[in-house]
Backbone bond lengths (Angstrom), bond angles and torsions (degrees), N, CA, C in turn:
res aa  C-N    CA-C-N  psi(-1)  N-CA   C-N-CA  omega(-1)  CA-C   N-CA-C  phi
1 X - - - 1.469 - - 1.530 112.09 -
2 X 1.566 111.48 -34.04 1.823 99.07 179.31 1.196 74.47 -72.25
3 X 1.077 149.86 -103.32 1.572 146.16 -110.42 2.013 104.26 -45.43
4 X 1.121 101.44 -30.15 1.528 102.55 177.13 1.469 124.21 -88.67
5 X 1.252 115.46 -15.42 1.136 150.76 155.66 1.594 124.53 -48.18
6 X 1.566 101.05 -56.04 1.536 129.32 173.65 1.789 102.35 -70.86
7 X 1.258 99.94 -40.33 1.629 111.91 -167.92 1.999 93.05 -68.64
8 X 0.895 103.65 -36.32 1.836 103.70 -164.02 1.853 101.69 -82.90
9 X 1.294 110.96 -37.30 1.470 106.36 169.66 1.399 117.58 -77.39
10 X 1.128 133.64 -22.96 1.156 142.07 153.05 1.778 115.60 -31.56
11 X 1.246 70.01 -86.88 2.396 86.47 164.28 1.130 101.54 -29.43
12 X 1.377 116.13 -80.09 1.346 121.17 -152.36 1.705 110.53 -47.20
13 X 1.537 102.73 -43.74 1.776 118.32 174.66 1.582 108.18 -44.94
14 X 1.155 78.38 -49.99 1.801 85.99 -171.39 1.990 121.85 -60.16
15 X 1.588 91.61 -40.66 1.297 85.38 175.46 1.773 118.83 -100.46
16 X 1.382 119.59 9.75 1.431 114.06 152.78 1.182 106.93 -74.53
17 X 1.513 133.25 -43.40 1.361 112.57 -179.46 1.180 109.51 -76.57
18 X 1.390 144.81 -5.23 1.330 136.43 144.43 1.846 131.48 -43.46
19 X 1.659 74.78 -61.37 1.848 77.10 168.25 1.793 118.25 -67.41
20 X 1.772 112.98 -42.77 1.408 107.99 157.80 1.333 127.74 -9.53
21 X 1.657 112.04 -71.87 1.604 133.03 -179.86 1.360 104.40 -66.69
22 X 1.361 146.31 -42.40 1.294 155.58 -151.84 1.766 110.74 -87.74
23 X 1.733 97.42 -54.50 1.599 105.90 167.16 1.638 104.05 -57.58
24 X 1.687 98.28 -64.01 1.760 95.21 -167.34 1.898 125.46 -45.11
25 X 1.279 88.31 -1.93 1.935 102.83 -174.67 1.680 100.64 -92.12
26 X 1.130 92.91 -45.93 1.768 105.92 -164.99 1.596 104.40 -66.66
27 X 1.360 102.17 -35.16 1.644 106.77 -174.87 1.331 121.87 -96.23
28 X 1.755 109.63 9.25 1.195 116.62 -148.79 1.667 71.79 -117.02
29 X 1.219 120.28 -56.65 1.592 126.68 -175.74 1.229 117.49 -73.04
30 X 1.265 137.98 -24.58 1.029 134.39 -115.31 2.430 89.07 -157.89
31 X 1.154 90.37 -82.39 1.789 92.25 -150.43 1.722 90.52 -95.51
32 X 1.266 129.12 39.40 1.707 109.00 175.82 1.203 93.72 -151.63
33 X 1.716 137.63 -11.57 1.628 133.04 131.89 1.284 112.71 -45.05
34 X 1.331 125.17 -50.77 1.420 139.60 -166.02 1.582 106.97 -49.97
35 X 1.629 101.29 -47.12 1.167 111.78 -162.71 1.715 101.56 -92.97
36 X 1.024 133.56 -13.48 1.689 138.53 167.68 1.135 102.90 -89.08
37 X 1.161 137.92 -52.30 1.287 126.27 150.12 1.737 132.16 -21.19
38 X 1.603 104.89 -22.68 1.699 106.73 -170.33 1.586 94.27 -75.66
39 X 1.503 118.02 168.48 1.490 110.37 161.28 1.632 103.51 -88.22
40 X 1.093 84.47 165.16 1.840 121.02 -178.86 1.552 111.73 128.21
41 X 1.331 131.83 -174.57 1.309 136.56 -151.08 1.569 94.82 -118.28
42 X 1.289 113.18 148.61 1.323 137.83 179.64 1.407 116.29 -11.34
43 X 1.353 95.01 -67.80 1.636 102.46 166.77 1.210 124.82 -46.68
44 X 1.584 117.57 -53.51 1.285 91.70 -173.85 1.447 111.93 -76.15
45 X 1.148 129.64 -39.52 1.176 129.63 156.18 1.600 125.71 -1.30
46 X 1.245 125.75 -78.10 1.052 134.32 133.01 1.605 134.46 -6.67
47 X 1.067 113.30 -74.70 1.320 142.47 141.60 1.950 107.82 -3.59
48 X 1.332 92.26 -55.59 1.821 106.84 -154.89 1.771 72.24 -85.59
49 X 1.425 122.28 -66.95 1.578 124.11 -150.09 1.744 87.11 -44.18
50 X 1.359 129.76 -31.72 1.763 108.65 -159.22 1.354 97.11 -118.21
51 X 1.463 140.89 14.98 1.402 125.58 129.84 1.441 119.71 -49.90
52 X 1.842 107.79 -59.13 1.619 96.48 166.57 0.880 134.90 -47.65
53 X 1.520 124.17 -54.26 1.755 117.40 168.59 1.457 116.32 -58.81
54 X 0.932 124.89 -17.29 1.460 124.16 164.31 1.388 125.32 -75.91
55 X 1.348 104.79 -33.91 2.028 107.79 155.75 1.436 115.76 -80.34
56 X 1.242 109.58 -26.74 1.634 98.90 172.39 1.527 121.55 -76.86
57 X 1.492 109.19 -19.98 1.383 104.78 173.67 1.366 116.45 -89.28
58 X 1.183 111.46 -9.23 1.856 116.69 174.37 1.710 101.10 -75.50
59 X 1.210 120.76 -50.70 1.223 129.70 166.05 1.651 106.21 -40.35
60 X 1.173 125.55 -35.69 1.372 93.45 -156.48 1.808 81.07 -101.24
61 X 0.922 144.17 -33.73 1.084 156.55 -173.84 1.920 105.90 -51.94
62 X 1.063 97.28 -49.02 1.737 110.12 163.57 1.747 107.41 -68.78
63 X 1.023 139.36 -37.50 0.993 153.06 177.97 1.649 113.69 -48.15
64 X 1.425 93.74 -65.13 1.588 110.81 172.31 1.534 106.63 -61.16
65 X 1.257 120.45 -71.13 1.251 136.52 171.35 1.572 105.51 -15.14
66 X 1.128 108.63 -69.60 1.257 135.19 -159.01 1.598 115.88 -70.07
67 X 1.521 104.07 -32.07 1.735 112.51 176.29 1.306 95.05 -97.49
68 X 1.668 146.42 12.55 1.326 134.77 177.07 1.238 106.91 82.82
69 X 1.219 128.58 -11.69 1.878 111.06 -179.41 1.230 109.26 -48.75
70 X 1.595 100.73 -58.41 2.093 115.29 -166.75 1.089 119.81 -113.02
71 X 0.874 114.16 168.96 1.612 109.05 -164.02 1.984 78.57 -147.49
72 X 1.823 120.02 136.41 0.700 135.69 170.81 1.392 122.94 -100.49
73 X 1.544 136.54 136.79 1.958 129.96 -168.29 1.758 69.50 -154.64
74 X 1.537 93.70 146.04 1.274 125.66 -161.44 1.804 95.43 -140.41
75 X 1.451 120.83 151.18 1.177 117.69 171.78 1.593 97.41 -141.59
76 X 1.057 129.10 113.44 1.605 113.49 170.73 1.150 108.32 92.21
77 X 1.296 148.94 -26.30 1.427 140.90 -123.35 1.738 110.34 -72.38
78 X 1.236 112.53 2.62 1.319 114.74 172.62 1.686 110.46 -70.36
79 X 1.040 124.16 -42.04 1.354 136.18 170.96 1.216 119.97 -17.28
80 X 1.723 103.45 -56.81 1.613 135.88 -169.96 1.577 91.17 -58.98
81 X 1.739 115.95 -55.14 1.492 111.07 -139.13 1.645 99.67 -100.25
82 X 2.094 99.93 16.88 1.289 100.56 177.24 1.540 111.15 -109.70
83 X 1.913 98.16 -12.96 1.384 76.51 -178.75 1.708 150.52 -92.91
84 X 1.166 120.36 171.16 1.431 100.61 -173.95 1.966 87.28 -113.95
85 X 1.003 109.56 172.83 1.885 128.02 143.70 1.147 96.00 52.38
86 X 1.591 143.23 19.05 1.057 160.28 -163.73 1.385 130.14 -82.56
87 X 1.444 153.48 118.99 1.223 115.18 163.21 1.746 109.75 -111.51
88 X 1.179 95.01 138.51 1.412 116.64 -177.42 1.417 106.51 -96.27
89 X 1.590 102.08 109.29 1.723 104.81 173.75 1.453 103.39 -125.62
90 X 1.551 116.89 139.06 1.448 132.31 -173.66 1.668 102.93 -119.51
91 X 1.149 91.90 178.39 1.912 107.43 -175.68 2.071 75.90 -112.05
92 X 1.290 109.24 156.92 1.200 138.11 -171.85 1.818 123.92 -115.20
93 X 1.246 115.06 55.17 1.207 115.74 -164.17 1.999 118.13 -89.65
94 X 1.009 90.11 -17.72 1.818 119.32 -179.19 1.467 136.77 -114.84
95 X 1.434 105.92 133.95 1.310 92.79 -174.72 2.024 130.08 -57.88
96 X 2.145 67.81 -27.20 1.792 109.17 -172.61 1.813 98.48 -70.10
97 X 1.136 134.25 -25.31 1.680 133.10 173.71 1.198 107.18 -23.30
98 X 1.468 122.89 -102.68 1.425 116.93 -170.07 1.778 126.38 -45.96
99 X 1.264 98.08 -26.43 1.932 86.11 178.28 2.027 92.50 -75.69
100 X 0.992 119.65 -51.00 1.541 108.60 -174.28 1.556 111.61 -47.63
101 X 1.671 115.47 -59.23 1.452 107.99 166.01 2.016 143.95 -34.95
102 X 1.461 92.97 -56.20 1.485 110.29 146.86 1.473 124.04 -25.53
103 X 1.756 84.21 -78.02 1.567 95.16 -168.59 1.753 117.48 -42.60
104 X 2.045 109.57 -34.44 1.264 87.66 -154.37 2.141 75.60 -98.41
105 X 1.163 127.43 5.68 2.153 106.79 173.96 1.529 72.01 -137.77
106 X 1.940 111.53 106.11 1.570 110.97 155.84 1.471 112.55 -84.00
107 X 1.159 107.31 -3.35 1.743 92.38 -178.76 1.354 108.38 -95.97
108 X 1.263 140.57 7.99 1.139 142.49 178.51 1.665 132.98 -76.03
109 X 1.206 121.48 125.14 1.279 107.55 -160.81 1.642 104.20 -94.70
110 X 2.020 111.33 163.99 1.469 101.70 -177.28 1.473 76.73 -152.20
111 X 1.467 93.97 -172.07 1.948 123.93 -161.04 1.808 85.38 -105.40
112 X 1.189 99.48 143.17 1.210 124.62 163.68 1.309 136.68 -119.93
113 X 1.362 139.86 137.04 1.330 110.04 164.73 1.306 143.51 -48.28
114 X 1.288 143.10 145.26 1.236 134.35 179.38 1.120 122.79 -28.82
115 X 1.791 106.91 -61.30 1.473 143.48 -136.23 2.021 93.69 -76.18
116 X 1.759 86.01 -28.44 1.819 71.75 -168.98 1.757 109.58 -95.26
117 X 1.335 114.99 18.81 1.241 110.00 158.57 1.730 120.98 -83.50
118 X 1.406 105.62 2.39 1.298 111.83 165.99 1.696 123.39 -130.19
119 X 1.558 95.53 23.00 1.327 112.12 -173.96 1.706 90.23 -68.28
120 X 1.361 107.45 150.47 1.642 97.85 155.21 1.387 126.22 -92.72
121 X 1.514 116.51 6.64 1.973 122.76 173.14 1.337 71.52 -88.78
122 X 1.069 146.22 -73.00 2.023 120.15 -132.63 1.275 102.89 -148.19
123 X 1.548 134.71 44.82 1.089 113.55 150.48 1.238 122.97 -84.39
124 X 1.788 133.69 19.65 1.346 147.21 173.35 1.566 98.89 -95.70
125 X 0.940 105.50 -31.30 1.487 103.33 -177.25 1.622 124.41 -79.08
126 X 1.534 98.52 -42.86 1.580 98.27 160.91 1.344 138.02 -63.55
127 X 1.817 98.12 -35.53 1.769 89.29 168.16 1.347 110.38 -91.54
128 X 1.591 139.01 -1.50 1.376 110.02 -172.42 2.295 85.36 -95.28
129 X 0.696 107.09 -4.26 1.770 100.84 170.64 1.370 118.44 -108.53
130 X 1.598 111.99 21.16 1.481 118.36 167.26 1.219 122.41 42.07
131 X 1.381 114.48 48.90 1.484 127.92 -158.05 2.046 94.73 -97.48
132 X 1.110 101.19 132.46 1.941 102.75 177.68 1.650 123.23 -79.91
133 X 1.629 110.91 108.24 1.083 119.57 -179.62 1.794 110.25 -54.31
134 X 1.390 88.51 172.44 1.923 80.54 -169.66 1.562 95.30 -137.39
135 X 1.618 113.29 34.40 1.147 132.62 179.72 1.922 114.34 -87.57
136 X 0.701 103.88 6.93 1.711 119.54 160.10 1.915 110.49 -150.15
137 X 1.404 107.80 121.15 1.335 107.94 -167.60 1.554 109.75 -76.96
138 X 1.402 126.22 -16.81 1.351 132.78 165.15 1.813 109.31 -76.70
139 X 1.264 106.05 -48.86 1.344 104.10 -166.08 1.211 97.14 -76.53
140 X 1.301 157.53 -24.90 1.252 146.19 -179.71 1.430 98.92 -81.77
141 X 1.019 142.94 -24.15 1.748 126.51 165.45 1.556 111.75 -72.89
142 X 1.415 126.86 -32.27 1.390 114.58 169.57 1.519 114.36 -76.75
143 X 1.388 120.57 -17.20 1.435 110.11 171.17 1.258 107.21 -91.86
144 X 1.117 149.37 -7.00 1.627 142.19 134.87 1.630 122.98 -59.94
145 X 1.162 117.53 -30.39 1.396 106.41 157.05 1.753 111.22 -88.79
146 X 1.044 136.50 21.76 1.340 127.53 173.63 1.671 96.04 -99.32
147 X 1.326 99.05 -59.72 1.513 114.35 -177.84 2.075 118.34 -39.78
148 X 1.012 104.17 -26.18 1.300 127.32 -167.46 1.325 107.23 -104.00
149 X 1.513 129.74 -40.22 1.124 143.89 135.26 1.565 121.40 -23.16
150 X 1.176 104.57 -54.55 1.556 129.02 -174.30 1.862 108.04 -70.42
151 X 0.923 111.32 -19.05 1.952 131.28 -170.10 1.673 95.96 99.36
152 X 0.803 125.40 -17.67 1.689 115.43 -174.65 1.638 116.45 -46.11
153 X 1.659 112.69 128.82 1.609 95.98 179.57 1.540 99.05 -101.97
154 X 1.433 112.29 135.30 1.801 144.47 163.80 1.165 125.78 -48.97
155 X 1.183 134.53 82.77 1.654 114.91 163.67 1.302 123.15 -69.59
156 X 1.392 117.44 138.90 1.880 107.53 -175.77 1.602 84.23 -158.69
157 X 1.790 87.16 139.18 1.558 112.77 171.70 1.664 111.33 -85.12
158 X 1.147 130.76 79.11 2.124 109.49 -161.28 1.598 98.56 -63.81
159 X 1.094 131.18 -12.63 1.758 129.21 156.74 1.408 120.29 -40.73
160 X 1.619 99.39 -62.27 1.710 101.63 157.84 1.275 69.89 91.73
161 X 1.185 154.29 -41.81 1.766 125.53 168.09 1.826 104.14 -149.30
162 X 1.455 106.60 179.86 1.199 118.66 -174.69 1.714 101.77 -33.62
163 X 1.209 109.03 168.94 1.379 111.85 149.29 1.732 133.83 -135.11
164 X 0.970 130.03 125.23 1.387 131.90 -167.03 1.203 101.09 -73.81
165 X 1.688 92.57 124.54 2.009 122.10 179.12 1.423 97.52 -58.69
166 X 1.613 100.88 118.03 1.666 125.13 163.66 1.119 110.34 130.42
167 X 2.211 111.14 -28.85 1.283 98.18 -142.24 2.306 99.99 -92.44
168 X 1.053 129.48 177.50 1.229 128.10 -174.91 1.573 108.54 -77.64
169 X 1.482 128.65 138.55 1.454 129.68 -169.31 1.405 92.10 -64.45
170 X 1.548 114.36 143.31 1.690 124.14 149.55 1.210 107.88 -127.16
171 X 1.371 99.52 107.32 1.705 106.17 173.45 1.392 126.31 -68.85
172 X 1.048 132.96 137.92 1.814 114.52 176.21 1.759 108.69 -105.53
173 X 0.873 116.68 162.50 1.727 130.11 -159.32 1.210 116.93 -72.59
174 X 1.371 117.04 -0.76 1.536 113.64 -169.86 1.923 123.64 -96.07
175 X 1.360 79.21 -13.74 1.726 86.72 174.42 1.973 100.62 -85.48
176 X 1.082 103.37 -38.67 1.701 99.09 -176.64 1.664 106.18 -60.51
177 X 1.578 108.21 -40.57 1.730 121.84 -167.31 1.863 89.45 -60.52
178 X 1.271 122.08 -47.32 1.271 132.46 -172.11 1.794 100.40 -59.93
179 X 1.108 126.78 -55.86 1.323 136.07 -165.75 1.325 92.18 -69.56
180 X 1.346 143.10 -64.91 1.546 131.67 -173.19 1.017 128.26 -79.88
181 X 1.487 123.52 3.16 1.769 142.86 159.05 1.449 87.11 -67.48
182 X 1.123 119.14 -77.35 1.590 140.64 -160.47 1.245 119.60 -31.95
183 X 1.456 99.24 -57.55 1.993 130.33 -159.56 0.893 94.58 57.06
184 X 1.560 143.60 67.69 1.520 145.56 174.88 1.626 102.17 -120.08
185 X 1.378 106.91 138.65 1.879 116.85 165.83 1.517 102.18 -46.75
186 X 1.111 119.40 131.65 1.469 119.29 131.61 1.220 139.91 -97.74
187 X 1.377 115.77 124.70 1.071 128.83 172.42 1.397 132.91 -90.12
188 X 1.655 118.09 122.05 1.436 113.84 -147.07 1.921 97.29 -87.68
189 X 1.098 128.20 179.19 1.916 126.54 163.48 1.567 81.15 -169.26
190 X 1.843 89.12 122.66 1.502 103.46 161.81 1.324 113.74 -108.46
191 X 0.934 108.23 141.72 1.638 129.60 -165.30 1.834 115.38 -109.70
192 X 1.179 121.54 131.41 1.442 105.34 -167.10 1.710 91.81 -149.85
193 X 0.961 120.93 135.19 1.835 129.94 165.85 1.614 105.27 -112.40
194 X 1.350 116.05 140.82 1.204 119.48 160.24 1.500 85.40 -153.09
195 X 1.574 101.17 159.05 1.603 120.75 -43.75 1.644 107.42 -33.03
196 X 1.263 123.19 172.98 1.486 137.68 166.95 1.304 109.21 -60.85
197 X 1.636 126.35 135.19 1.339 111.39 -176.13 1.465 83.83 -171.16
198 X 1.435 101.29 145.77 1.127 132.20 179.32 2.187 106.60 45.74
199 X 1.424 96.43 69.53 1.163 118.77 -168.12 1.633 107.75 -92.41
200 X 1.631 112.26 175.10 1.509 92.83 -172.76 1.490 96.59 -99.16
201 X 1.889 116.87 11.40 1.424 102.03 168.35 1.793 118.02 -125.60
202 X 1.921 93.21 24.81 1.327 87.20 -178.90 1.850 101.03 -125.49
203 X 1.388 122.86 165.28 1.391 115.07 -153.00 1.558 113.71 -79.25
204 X 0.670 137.28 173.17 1.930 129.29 -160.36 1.679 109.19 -95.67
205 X 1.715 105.98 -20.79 1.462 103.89 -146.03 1.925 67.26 -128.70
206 X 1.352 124.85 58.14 1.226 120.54 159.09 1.691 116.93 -151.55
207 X 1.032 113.68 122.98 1.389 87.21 -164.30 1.931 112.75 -119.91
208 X 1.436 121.67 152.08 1.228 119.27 -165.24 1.513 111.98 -53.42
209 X 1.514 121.34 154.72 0.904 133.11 164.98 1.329 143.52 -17.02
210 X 1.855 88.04 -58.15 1.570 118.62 161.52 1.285 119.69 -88.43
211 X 1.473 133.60 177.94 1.672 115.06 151.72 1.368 98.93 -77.73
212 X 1.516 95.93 -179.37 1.618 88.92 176.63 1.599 97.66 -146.74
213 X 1.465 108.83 155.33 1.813 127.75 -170.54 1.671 90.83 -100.47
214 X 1.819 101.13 132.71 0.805 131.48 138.35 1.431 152.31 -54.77
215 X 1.355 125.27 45.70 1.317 114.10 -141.99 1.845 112.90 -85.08
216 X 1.359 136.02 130.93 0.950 134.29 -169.15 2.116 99.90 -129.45
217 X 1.306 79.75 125.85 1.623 76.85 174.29 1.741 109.88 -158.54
218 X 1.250 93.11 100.43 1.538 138.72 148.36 1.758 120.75 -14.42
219 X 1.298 123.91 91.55 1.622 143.20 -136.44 1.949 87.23 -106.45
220 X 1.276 93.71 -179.31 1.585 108.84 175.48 1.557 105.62 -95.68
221 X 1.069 112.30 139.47 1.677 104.59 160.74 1.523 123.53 -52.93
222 X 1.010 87.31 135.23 1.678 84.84 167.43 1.536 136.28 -132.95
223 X 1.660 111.57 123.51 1.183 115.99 -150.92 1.673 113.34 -50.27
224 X 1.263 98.08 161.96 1.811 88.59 162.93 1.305 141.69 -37.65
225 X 1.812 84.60 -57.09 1.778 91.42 -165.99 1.614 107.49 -88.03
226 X 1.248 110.47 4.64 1.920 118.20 172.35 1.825 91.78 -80.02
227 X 1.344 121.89 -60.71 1.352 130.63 178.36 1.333 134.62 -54.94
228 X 1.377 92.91 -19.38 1.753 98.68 -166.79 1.904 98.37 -122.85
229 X 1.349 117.80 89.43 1.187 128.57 167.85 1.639 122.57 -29.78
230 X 1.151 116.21 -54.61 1.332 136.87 -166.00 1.679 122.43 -127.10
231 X 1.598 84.55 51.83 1.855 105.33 162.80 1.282 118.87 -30.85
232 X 1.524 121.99 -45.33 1.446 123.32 -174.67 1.287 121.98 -92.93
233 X 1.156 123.60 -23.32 1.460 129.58 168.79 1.735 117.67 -47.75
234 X 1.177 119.96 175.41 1.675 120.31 170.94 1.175 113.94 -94.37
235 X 0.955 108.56 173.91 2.238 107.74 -140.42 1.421 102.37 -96.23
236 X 1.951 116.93 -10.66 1.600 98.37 144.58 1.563 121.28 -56.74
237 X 1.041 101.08 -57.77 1.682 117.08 -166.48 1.672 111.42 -48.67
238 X 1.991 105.03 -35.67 1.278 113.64 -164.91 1.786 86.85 -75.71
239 X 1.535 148.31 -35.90 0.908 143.04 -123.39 1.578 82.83 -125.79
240 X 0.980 142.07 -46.34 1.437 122.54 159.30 1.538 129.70 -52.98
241 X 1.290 104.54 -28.68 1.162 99.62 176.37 1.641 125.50 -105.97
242 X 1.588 105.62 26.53 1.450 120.30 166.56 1.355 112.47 -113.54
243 X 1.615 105.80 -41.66 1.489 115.28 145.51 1.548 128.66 -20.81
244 X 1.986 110.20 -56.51 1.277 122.35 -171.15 1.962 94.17 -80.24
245 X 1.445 129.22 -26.39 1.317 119.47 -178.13 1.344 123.10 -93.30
246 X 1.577 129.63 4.58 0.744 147.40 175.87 1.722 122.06 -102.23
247 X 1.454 105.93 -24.64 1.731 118.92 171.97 1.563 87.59 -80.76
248 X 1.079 117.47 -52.76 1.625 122.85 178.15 1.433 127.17 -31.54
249 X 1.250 105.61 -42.78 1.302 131.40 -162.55 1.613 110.86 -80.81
250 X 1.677 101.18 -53.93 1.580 124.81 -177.25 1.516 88.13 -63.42
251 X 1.761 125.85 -58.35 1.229 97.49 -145.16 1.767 120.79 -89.45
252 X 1.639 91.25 0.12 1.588 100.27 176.19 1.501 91.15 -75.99
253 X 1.206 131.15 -40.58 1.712 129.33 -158.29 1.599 105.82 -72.48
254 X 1.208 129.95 -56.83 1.453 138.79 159.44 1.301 102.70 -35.69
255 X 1.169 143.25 -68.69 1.424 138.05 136.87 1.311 115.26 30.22
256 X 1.386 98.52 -96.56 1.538 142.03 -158.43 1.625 82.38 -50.09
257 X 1.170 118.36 -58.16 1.614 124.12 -122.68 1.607 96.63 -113.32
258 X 1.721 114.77 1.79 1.513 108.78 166.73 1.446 111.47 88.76
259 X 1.880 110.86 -11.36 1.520 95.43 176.07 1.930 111.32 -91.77
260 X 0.676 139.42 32.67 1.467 136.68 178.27 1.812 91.60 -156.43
């Protein structure tokens, strides 16, 4: 029975990322002109493109939920849908991360890869939701501190990609460089899967044994000058060394909390 079990979450994996690619075409061609097309001004514009992706990722999130793959645990999550001017940085353990994040702050903007503003599943989707390419490594830190500037809250991975279960967090510098351009709170969300699933070294269209829980739990902001050790230093030095208190932070807390 697990083995048939394993066989049915499998499927199910397989065809959300089916519909994933299939929606992201339809909305890419089809329903996110429609919606730039409406009148009103940029913003709201915008605005409308990441309510939809924000119902489509609740959808798929119910989906999983709902066929037994995942199982969803929430800690705080009001936080997310409170914050404003924010940047929201997570640890990166899932492929499933950003649609769960989304789903619960859709108006929130994040960095994307370049490549998928010319993807043909979703490069309609990234520019009609004004999402920030990360196709210049300078210019994508001033358009994260503009955005944040602007009240907009940030999602950012400082992993910069998945991370493989066991191994020690390495943060990279660009979410801290973003936070002290900004002078914006950060707000930490640790993220934890057990079992490991849908990893960046296990296959997408296979799924664990067990289902597996999502656990997301939602931290306090934390001011600058609590975060940022070395106020007086120069803003490499300040950004490495918020960088170094912030891997610190995640990996004592993951810790704490049983996910690492």
């Amino acid at each position: 029975m697990k083995g048939v079990g394993r066989l049915w979450r499998s499927l199910v994996s397989v065809l959300c990322f089916v519909a994933f690619a299939v929606g992201g075409t339809l909305m890419s061609a089809v329903l996110m002109p429609l919606l730039m097309s409406l009148p009103g001004p940029v913003l709201k514009c915008r605005s409308r493109a990441r309510s939809v992706i924000g119902f489509c990722f609740r959808l798929l999130v119910r989906a999983l939920a709902g066929s037994g793959c995942m199982r969803l645990e929430t800690h705080e999550p009001g936080r997310l849908a409170r914050a404003r001017g924010t940047l929201v940085v997570a640890n990166h353990p899932t492929y499933c991360d950003v649609v769960v994040l989304i789903s619960l702050m859709p108006q929130a903007n994040c960095v994307v890869k370049a490549a998928l503003w010319r993807n043909p599943f979703y490069w309609g989707i990234v520019r009609a939701a004004g999402y920030i390419s990360n196709a210049s490594p300078e210019g994508v830190i001033e358009a994260c501190a503009e955005a944040l500037r602007q009240g907009e809250t940030l999602l950012l991975f400082p992993e910069g990609t998945r991370t493989t279960p066991g191994q020690v967090l390495r943060f990279q510098r660009g979410a801290a460089h973003v936070a002290l351009r900004s002078g914006a709170t950060v707000m930490p969300v640790l993220i934890g899967c057990d079992p490991p699933a849908l990893t960046k070294d296990s296959p997408w269209w296979l799924a664990p044994e067990n289902p597996f829980t999502i656990r997301v739990d939602v931290g306090e902001e934390l001011p600058m000058a609590q975060a940022d050790p070395a106020s007086a230093a120069t803003p490499a030095i300040r950004a490495r060394h918020l960088t170094n208190a912030l891997q610190d932070h995640f990996s004592r807390e993951l810790r704490r909390h049983g996910y690492a």
